[in-house]
Legacy VTK file of the C-alpha trace (Angstrom):
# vtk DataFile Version 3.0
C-alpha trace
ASCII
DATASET POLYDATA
POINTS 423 float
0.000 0.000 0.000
1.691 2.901 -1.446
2.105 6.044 1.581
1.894 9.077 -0.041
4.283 12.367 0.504
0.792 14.714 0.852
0.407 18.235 -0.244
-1.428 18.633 0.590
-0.275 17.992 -0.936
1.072 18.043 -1.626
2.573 15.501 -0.135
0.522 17.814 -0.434
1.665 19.095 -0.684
-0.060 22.800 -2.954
-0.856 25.007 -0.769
-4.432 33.697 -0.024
-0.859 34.477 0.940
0.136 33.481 4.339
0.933 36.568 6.030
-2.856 37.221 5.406
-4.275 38.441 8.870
-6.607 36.492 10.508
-9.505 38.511 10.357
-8.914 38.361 6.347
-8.952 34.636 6.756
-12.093 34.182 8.757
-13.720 36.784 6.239
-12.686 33.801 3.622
-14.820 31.760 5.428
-18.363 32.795 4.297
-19.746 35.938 6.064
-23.132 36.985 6.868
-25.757 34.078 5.967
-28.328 34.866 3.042
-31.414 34.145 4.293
-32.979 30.529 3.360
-35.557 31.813 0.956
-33.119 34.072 -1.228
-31.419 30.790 -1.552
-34.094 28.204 -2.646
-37.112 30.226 -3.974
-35.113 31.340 -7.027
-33.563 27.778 -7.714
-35.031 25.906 -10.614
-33.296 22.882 -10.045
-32.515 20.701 -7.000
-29.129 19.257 -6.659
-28.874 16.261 -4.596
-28.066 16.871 -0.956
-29.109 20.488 -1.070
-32.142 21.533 0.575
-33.349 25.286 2.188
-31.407 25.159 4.607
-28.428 22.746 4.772
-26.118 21.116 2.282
-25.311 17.404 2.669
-21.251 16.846 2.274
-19.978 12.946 2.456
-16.423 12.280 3.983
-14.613 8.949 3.366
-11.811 7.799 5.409
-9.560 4.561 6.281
-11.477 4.234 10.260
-10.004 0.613 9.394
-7.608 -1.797 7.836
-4.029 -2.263 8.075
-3.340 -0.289 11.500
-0.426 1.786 10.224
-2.621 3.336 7.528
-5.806 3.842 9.868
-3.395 5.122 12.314
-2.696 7.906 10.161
-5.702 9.022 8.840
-6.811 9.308 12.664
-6.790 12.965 12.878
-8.751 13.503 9.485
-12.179 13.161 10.313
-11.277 15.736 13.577
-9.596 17.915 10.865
-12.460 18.084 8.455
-15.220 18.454 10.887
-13.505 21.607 12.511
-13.211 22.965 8.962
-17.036 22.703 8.706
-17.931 23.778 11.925
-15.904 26.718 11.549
-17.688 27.728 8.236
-21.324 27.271 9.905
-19.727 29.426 12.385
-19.298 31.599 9.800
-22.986 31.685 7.892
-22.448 28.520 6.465
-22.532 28.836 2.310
-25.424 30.941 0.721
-27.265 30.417 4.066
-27.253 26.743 4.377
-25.515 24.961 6.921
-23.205 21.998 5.947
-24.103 18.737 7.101
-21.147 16.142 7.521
-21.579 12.522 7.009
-18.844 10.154 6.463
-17.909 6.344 5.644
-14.893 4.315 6.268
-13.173 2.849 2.799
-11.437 -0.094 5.055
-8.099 0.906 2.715
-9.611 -1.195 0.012
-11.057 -0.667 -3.225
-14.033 -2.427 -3.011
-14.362 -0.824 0.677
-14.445 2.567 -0.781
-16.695 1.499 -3.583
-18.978 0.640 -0.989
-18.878 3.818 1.096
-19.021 5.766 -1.958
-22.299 4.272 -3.360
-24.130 4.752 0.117
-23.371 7.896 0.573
-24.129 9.408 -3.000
-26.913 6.830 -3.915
-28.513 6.168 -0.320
-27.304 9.132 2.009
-27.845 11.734 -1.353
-24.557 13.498 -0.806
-23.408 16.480 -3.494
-20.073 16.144 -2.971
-17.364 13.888 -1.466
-14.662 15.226 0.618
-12.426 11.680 -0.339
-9.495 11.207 2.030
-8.121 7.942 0.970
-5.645 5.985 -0.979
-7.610 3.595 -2.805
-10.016 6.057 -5.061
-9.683 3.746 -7.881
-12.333 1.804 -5.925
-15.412 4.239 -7.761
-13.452 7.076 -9.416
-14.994 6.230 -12.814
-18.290 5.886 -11.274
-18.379 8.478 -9.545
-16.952 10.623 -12.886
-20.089 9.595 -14.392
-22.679 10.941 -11.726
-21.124 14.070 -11.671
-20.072 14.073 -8.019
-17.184 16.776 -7.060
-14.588 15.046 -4.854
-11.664 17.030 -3.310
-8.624 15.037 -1.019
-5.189 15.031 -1.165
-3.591 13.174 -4.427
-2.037 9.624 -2.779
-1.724 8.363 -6.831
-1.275 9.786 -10.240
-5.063 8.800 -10.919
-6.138 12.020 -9.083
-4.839 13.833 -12.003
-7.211 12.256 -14.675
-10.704 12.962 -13.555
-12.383 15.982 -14.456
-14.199 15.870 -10.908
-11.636 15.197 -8.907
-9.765 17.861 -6.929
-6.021 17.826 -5.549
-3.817 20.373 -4.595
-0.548 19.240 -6.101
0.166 15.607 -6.990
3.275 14.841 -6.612
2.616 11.698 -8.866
2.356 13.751 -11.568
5.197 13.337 -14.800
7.470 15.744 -14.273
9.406 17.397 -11.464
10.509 20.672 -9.978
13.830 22.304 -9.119
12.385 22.760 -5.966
14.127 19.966 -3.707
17.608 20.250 -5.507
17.323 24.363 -4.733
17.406 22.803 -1.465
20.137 20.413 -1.023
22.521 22.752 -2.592
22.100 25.216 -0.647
21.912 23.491 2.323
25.465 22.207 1.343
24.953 18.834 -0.295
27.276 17.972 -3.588
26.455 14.029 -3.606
23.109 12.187 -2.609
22.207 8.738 -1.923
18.518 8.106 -2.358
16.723 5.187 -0.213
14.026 3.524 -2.013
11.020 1.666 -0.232
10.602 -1.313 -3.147
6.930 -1.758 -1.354
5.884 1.156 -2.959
4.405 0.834 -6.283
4.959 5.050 -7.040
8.348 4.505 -5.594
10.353 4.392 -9.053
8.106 7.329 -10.227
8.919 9.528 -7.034
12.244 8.549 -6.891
13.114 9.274 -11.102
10.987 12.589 -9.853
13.557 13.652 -6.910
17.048 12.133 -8.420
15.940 14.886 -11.767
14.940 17.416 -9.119
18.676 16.898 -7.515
20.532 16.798 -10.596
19.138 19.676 -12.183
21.087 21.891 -9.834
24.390 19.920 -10.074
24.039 17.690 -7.191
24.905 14.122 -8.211
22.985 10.844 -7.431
25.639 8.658 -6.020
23.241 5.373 -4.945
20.085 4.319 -4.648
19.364 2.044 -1.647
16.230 0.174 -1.329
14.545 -0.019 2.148
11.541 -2.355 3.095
9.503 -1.310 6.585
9.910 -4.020 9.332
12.547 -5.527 6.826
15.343 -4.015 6.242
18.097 -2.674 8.422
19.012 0.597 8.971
22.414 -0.085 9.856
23.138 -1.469 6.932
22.366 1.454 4.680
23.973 3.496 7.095
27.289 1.611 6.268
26.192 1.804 2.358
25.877 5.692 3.107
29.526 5.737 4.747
31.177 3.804 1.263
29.642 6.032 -1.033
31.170 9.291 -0.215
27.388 11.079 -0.071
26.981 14.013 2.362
22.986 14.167 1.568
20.860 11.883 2.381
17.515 12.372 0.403
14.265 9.923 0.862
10.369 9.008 0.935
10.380 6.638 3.981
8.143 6.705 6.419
8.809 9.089 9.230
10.598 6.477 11.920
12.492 4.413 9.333
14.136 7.683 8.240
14.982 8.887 11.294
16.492 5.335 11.867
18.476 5.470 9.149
19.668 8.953 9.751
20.542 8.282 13.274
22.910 6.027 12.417
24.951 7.911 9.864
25.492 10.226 11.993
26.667 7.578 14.905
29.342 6.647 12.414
30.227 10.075 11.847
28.839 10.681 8.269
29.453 13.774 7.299
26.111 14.561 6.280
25.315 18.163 5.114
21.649 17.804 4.413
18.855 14.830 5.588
16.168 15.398 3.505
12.930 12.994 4.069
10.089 13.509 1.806
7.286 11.621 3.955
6.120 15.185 6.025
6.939 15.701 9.326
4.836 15.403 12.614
5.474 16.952 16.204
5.262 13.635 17.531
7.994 12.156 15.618
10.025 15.011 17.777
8.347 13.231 21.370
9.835 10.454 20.059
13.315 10.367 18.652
14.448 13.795 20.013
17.922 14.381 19.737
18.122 11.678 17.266
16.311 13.931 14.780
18.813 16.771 15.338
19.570 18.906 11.986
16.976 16.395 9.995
14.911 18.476 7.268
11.495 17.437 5.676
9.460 18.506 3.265
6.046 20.290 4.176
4.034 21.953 1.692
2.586 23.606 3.991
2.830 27.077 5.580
4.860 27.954 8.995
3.909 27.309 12.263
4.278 30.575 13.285
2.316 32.183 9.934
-1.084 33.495 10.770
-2.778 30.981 8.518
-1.646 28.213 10.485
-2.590 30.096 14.022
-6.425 30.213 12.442
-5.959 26.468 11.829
-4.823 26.046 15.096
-7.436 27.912 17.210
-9.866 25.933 14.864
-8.588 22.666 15.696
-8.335 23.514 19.533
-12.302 25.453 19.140
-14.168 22.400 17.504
-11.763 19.332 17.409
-9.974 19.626 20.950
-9.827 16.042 20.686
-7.257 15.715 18.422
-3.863 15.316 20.003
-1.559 16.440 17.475
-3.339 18.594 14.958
0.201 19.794 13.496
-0.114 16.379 11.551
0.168 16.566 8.206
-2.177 14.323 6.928
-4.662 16.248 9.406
-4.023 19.875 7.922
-4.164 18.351 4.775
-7.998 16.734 5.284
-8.496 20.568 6.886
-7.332 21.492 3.283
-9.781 19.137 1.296
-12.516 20.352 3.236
-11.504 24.099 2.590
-11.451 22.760 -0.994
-14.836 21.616 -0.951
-16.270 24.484 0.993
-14.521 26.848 -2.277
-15.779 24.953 -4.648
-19.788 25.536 -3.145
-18.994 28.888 -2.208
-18.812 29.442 -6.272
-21.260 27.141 -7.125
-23.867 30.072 -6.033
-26.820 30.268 -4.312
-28.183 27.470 -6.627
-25.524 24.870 -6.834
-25.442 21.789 -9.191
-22.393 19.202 -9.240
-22.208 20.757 -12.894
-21.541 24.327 -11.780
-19.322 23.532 -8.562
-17.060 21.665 -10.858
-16.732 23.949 -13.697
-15.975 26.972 -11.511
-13.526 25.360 -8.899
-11.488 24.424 -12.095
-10.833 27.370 -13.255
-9.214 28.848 -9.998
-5.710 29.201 -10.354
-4.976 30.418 -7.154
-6.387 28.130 -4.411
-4.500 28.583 -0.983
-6.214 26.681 1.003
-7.062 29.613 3.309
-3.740 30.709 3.330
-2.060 27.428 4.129
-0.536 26.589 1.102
1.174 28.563 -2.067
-1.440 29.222 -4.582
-2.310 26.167 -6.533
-3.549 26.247 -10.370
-6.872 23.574 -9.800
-7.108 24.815 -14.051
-3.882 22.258 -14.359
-4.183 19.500 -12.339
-1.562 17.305 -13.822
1.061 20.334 -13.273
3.873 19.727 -10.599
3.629 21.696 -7.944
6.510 24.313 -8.185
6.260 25.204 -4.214
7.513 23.933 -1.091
7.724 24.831 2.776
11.160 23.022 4.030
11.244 22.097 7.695
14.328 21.565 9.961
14.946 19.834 13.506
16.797 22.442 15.934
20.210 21.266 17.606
18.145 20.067 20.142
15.591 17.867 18.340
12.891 19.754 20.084
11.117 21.546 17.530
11.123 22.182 13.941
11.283 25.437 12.277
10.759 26.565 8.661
14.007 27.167 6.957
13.670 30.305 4.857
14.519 30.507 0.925
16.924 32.650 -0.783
15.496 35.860 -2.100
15.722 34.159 -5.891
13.462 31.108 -4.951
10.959 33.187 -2.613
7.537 33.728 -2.748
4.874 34.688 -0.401
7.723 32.666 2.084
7.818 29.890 0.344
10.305 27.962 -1.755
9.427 28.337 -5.241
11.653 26.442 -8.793
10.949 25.580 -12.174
9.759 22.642 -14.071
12.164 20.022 -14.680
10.616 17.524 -17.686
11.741 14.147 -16.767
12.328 11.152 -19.491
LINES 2 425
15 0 1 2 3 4 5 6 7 8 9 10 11 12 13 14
408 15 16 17 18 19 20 21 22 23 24 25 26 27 28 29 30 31 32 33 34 35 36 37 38 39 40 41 42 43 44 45 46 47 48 49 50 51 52 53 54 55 56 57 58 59 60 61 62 63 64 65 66 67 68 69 70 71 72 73 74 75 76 77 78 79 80 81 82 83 84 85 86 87 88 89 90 91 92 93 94 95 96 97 98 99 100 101 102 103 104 105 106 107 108 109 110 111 112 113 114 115 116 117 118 119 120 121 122 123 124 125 126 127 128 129 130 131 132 133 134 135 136 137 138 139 140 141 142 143 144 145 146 147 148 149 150 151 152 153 154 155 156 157 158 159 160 161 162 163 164 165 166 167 168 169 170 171 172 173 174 175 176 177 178 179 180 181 182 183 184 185 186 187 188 189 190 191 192 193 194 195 196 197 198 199 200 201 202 203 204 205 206 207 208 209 210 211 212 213 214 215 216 217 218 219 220 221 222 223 224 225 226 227 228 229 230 231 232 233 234 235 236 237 238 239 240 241 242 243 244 245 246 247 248 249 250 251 252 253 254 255 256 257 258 259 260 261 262 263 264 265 266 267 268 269 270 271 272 273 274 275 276 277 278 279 280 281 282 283 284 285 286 287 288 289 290 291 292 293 294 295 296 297 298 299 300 301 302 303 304 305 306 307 308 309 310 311 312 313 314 315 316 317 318 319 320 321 322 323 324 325 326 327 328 329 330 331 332 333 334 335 336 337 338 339 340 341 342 343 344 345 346 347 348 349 350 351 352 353 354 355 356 357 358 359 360 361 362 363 364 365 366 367 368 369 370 371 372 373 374 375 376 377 378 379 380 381 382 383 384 385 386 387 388 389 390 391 392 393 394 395 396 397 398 399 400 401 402 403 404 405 406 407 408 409 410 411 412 413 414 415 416 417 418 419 420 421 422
């Protein structure tokens, strides 16, 4: 089961500049309500899901499965519902409140077939806020009835539906300068790449990052494959050590990169850059520490400290307090979808059909995600994403903070290169 770098996004990352204000973002989020009857008495037609006063919205998550994937997702549902609740806070959309209901895809196909089919033929959703990695369960179906679906891109098939919303797939042909910008000027000359075999988008992603790296003169030394619960770190670590690398550049999940990281640096590796593409969590600081000390990831997603990322926060802690760790990124991006979703309606009008939602969200070329991400083109979905956020571990391994770009690469504080076409 393929893990996906999110942007959310991208992987995620991707992702309203962010040193928007907070009152600017709120006023984002809907405004006054319209009062029920300016909303219904003039509609001709009655999109499924929408009524006077309310607008039905499906989510569909992995609640089970394989543990490490349900495990993750564990902080979307929280994530999405604060989203929601935030906007009814806020007027709702043309007057109607959203109403959440949600399914659980068991990480399978024919699971998310399932959910999908009760909640658009039985539940009468109009949309599907779709936070999952098996969407090739009912994408074509759902293509067919119309139904707008925004997530997070976890394969390249996110890229081929007309209906279907990302914010920056990082599956998509092509790269960007964006993550060699970043080794060399964080110091690296000569990479090694791990590889997770287990991963069917591996080869893609990895073709995708050793382009990236070469494009600004830093040369691919190895490639080292790594299975989860298989493979030993130490062992790469002494691969690492014979091939001369000081950058050590990856998609592993978060632990097994720290692992392997760890113990270069016990053998004294003289590692200039560590740079993990599988997002970074707070928790992944409770647990290694000082282990993770000078360790960078990739977050497409603004800074901790921006004011777009305080409004998340004091959502989070308003409506999902629950939620132990909402600086997860697989949570902000779910918070993301749903801001996705709640765009798309807010242009769909006061008389919304699947039809118009999906023709208008497409031609926004700057979605932000509320400020949380660069703006995205939704007009190009199979585009790379040209922006990233990098994140380092302090000296400590206490806390990450958002290493800033050279003025060249810089916008709106992110880290910003060009396409690079790969064969």
């Amino acid at each position: 089961m393929d893990l996906p770098r999110l942007h959310g996004r991208r992987v995620a990352v991707a992702l309203a500049a962010v040193i928007a204000i907070v009152s600017t973002a709120l006023a984002g989020c809907g405004g006054s309500p319209v009062a029920a009857n300016q909303s219904v008495n003039h509609c001709t037609t009655q999109a499924p899901g929408v009524t006077a006063n309310a607008i039905k919205i499906g989510l569909i998550q992995p609640d089970t499965g394989p543990a490490e994937i349900a495990d993750m997702f564990g902080g979307s549902r929280s994530a999405v519902q604060a989203r929601v609740d935030l906007q009814n806070a806020h007027g709702g959309v043309n007057g109607r409140r959203i109403d959440l209901v949600w399914g659980d895809d068991q990480t399978t196909p024919s699971g998310f077939s399932l959910a999908a089919h009760d909640l658009v033929d039985t539940q009468q959703v109009f949309g599907l806020v779709a936070l999952t990695v098996v969407l090739d369960g009912a994408a074509t179906w759902l293509q067919s009835k119309n139904v707008p679906v925004t997530g997070f891109a976890s394969s390249a098939d996110w890229s081929d539906f007309p209906n279907v919303f990302h914010f920056g797939n990082l599956f998509n042909k092509g790269t960007v300068s964006t993550y060699g910008d970043y080794v060399k000027a964080e110091g690296g000359t000569k990479a090694v790449i791990v590889i997770d075999p287990s991963a069917a988008t591996s080869p893609n992603l990895i073709a995708a990052l050793a382009a990236s790296l070469q494009s600004r003169g830093v040369q691919v030394v190895d490639q080292v494959k790594f299975t989860h619960g298989m493979s030993s770190a130490s062992n790469i670590a002494a691969e690492l050590q014979q091939s001369g690398a000081d950058a050590l550049v990856g998609t592993a999940q978060g632990a097994d990169f720290v692992d392997i990281y760890s113990q270069a640096m016990s053998l004294g590796i003289p590692i200039k850059v560590a740079l993990n593409a599988g997002g970074f969590s707070a928790s992944l600081l409770t647990t290694f520490g000082s282990k993770m000390a000078g360790l960078s990831t990739i977050s497409t997603f603004a800074a901790p400290t921006s004011p777009a990322m305080k409004t998340y926060s004091n959502a989070m802690a308003t409506y999902s307090p629950e939620l132990r760790d909402p600086s997860d990124e697989i949570a902000i991006a779910s918070y993301v979808a749903a801001d996705e979703m709640i765009k798309g309606l807010q242009l769909a009008g006061p008389c919304p059909t699947r039809a118009t939602f999906i023709d208008r969200l497409r031609q926004v070329t700057d979605f932000t995600g509320s400020g949380l991400m660069p703006p995205v083109d939704l007009s190009k979905p199979k585009e790379p994403q040209l922006c990233e956020n990098f994140v380092k571990a302090d000296p400590t391994g206490r806390s990450f903070t958002a290493v800033p770009p050279p003025a060249a690469l810089e916008h709106d504080g992110f880290w910003c290169g060009q396409v690079v076409p790969t064969q």
